[in-house]
DSSP file (Angstrom, degrees, kcal/mol; ACC not computed):
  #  RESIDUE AA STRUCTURE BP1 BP2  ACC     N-H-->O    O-->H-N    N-H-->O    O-->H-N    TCO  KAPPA ALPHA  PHI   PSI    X-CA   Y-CA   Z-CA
    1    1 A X              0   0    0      0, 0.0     2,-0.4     0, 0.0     0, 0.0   0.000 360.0 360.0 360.0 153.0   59.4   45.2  130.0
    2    2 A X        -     0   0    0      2,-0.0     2,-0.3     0, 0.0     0, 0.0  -0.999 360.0-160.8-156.6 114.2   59.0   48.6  127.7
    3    3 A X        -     0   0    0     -2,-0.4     2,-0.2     0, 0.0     0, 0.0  -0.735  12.3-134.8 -75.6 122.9   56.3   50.3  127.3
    4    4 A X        +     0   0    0     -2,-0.3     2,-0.4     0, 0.0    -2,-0.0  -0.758  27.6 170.6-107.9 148.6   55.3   53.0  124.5
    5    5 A X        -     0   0    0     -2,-0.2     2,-0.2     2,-0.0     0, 0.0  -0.970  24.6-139.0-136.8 147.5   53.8   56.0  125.8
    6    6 A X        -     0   0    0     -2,-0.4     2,-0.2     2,-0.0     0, 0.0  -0.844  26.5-174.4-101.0 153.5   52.9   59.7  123.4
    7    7 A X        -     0   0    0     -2,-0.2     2,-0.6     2,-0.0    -2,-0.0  -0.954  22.8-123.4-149.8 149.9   53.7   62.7  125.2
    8    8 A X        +     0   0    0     -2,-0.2     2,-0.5     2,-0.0    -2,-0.0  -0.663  34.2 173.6 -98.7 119.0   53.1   66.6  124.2
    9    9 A X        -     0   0    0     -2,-0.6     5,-0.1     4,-0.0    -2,-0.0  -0.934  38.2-106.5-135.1 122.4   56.1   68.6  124.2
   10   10 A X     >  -     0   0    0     -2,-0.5     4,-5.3     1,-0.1     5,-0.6  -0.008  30.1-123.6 -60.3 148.3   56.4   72.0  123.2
   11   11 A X  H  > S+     0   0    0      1,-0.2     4,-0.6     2,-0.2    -1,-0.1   0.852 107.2  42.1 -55.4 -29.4   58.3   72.3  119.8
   12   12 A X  H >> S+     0   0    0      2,-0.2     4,-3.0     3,-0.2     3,-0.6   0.994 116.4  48.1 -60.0 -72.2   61.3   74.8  121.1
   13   13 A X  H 3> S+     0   0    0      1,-0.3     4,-3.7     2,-0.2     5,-0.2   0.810 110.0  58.4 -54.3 -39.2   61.6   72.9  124.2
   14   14 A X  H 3X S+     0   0    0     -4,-5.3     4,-1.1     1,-0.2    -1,-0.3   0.746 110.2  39.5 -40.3 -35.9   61.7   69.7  122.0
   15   15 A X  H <X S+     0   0    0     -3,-0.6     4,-0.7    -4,-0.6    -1,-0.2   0.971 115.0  46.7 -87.5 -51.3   64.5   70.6  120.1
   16   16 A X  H >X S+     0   0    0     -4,-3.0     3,-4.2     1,-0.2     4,-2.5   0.959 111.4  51.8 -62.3 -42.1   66.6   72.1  122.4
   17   17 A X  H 3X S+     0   0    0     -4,-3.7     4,-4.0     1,-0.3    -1,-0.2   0.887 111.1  59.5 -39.6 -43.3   66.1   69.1  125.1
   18   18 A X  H 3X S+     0   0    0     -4,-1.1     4,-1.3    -5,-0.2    -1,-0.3   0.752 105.2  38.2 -55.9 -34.1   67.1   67.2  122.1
   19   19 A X  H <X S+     0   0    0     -3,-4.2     4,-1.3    -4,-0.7    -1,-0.2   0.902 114.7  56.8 -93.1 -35.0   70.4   68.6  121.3
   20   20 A X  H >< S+     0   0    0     -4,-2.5     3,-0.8     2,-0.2     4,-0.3   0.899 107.4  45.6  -9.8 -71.7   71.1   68.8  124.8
   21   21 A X  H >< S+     0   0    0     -4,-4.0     3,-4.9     1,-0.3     4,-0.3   0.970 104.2  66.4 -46.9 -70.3   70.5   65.1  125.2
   22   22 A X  H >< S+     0   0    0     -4,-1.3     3,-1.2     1,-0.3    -1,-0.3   0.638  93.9  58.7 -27.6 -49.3   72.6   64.6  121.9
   23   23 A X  T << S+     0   0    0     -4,-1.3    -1,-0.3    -3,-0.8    -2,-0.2   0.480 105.9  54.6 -78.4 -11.9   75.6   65.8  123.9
   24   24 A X  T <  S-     0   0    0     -3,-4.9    -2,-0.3    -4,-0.3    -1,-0.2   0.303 111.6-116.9  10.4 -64.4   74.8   62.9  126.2
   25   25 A X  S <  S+     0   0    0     -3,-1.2     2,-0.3     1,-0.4    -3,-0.2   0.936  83.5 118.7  60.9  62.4   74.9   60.5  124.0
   26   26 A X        -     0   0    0     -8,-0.1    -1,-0.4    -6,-0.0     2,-0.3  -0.902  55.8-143.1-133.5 179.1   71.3   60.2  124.9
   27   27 A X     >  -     0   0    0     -2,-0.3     4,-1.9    -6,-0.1     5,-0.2  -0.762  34.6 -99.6-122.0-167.5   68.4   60.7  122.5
   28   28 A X  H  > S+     0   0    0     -2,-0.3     4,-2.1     2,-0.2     5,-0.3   0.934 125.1  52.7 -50.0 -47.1   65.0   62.4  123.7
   29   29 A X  H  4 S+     0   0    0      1,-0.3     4,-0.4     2,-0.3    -1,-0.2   0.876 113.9  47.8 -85.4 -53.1   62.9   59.1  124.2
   30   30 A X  H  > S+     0   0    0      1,-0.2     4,-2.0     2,-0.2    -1,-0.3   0.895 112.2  50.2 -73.3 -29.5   66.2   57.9  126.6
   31   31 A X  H  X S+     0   0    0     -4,-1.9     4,-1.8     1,-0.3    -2,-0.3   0.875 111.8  45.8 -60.1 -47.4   66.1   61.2  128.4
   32   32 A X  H  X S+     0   0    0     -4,-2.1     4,-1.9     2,-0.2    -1,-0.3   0.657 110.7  49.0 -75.3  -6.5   62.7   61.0  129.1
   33   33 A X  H  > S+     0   0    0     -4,-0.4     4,-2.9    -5,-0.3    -2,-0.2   0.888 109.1  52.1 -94.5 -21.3   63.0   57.8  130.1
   34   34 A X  H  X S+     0   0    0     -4,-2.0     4,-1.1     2,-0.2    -2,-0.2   0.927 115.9  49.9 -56.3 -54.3   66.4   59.0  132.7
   35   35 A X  H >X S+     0   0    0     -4,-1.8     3,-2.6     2,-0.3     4,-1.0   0.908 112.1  40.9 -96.7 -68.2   63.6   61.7  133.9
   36   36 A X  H 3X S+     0   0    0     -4,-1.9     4,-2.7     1,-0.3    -1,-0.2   0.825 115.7  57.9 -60.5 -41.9   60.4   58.9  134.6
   37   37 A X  H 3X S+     0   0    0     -4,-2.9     4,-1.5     1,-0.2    -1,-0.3   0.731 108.7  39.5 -27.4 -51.4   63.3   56.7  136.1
   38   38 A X  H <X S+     0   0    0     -3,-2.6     4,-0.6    -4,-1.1     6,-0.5   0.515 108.2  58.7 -79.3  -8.9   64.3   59.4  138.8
   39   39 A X  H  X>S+     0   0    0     -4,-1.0     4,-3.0    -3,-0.2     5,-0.8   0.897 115.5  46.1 -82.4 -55.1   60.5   60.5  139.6
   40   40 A X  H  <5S+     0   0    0     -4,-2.7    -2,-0.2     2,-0.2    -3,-0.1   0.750 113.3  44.7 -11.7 -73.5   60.6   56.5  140.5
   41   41 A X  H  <5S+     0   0    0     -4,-1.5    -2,-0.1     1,-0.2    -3,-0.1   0.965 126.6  28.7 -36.6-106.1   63.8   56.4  142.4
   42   42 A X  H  <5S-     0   0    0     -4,-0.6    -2,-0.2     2,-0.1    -1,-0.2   0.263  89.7-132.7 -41.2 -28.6   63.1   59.4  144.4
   43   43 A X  T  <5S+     0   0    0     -4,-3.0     2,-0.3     1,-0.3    -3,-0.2   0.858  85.6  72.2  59.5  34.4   59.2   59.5  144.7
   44   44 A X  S   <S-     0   0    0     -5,-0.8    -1,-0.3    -6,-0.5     2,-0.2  -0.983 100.4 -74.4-168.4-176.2   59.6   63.2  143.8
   45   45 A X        -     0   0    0     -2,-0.3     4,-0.1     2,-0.2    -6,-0.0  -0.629  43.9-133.0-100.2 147.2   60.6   65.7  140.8
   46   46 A X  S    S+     0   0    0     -2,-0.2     2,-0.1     2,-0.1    -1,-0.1   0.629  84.1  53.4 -85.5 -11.2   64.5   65.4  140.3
   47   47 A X  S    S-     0   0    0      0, 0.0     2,-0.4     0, 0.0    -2,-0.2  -0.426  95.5 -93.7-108.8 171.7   64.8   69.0  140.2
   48   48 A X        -     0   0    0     -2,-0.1     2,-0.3     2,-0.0    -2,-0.1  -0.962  35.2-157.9 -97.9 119.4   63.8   72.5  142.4
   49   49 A X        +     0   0    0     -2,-0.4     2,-0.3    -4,-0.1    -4,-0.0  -0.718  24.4 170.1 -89.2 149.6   60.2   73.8  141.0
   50   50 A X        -     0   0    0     -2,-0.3     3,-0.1     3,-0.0     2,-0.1  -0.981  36.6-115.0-166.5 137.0   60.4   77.5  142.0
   51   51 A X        -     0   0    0     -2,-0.3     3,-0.1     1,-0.1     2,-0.0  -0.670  43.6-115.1 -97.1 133.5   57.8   80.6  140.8
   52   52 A X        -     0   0    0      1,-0.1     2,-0.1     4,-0.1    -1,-0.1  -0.288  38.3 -92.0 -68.8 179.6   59.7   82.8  139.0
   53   53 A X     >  -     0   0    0      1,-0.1     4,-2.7    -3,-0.1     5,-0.4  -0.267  28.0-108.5 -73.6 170.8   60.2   86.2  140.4
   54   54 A X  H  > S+     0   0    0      2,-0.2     4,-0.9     1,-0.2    -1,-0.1   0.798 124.0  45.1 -67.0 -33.7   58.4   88.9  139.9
   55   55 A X  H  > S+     0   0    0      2,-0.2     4,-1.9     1,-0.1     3,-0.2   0.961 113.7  56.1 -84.2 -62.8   61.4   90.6  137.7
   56   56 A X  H  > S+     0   0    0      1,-0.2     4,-1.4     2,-0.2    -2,-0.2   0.808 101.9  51.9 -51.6 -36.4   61.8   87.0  135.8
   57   57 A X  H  X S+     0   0    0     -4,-2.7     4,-0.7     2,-0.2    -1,-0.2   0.826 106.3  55.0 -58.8 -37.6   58.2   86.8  134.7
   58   58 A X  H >X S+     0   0    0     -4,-0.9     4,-1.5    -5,-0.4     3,-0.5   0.942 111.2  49.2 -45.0 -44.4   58.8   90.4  133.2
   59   59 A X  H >X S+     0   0    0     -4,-1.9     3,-2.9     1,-0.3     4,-2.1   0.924 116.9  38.8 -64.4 -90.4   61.8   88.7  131.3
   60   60 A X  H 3X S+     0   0    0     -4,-1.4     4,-1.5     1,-0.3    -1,-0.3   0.252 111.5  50.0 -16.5 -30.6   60.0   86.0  130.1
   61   61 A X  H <X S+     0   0    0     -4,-0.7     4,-0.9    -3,-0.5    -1,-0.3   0.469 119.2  49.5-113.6 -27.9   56.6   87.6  129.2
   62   62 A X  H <X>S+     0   0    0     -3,-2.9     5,-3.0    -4,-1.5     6,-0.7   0.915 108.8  50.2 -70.4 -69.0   59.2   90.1  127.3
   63   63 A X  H ><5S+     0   0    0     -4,-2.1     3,-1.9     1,-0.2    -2,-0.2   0.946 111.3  49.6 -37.0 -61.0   61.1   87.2  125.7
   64   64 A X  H 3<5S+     0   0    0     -4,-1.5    -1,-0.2     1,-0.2    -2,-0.2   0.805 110.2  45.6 -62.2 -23.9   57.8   85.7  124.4
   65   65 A X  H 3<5S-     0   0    0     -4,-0.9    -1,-0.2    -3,-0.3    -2,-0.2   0.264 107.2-125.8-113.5  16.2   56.4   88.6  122.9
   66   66 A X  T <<5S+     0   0    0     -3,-1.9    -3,-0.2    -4,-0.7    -2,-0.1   0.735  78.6 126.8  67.5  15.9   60.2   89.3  121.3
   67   67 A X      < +     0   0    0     -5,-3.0    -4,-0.2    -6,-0.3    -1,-0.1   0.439  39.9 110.5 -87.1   9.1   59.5   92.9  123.2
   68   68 A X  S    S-     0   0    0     -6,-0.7     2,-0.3    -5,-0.1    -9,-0.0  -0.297  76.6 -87.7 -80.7-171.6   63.3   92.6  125.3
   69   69 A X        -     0   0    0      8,-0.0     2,-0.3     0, 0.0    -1,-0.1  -0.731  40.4-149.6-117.4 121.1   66.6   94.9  124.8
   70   70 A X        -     0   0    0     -2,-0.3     2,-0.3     6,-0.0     3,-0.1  -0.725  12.0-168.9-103.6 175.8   69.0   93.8  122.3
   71   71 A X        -     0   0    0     -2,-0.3     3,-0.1     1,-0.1     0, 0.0  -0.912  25.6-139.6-151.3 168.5   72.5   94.4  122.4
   72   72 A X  S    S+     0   0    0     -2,-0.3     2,-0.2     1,-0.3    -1,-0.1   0.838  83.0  14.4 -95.1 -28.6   75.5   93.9  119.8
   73   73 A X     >  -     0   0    0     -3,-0.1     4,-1.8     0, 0.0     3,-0.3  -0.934  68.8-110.6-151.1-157.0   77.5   92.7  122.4
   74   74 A X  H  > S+     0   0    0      1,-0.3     4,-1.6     2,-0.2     0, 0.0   0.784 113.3  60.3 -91.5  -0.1   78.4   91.4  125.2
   75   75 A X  H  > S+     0   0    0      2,-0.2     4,-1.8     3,-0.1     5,-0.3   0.909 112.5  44.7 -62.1 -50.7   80.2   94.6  126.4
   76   76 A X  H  > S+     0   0    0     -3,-0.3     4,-0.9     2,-0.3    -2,-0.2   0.883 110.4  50.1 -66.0 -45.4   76.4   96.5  125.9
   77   77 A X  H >X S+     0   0    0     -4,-1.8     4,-3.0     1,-0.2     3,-1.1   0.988 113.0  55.0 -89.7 -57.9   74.4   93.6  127.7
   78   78 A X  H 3X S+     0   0    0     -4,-1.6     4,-0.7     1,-0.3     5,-0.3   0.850 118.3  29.5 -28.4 -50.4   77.5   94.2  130.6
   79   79 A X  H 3X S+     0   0    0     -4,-1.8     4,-0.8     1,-0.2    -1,-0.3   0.837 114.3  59.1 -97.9  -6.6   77.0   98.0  131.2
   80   80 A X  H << S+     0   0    0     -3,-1.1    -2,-0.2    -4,-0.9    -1,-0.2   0.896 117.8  44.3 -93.0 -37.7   72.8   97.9  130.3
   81   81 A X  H  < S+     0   0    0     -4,-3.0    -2,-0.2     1,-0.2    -1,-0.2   0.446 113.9  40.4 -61.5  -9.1   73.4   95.3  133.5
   82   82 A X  H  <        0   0    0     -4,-0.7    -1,-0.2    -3,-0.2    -2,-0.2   0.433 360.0 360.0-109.6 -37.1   75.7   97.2  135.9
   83   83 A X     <        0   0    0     -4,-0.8    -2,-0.2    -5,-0.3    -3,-0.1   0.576 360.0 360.0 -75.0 360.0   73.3  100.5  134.8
């Protein structure tokens, strides 16, 4: 038996999850449904939840406010990483 359920999903994550999925051959709705399936299974989250680091929350909080280092390629992103 199948159940309909609404769920709130940010619009970014939505889309990417989406194309993801797509490469799958799943669509969102079956992906979520793989996900509720394994919390089931497992009695737990399918994944490792883990607080970013201190350095990754920079990245991120940089990333969101479009404030990070761009590069031209991937030779620049390579020595700005080595530096």
């Amino acid at each position: 038996m199948r159940t309909s359920t609404s769920v709130r999903i940010d619009e970014e994550a939505k889309l990417i999850a989406s194309e993801v999925l797509k490469q799958y051959g799943m669509s969102l709705s079956e992906g979520i449904n793989l996900f509720c399936k394994q919390v089931a299974m497992t009695h737990s989250i399918p994944f490792e939840l883990k607080v970013p680091s201190e350095r990754m929350q920079k990245a991120l909080e940089e990333l969101e406010k479009r404030e990070g280092k761009r590069f031209k390629s991937i030779k620049e992103l390579r020595e700005d990483l080595l530096s």
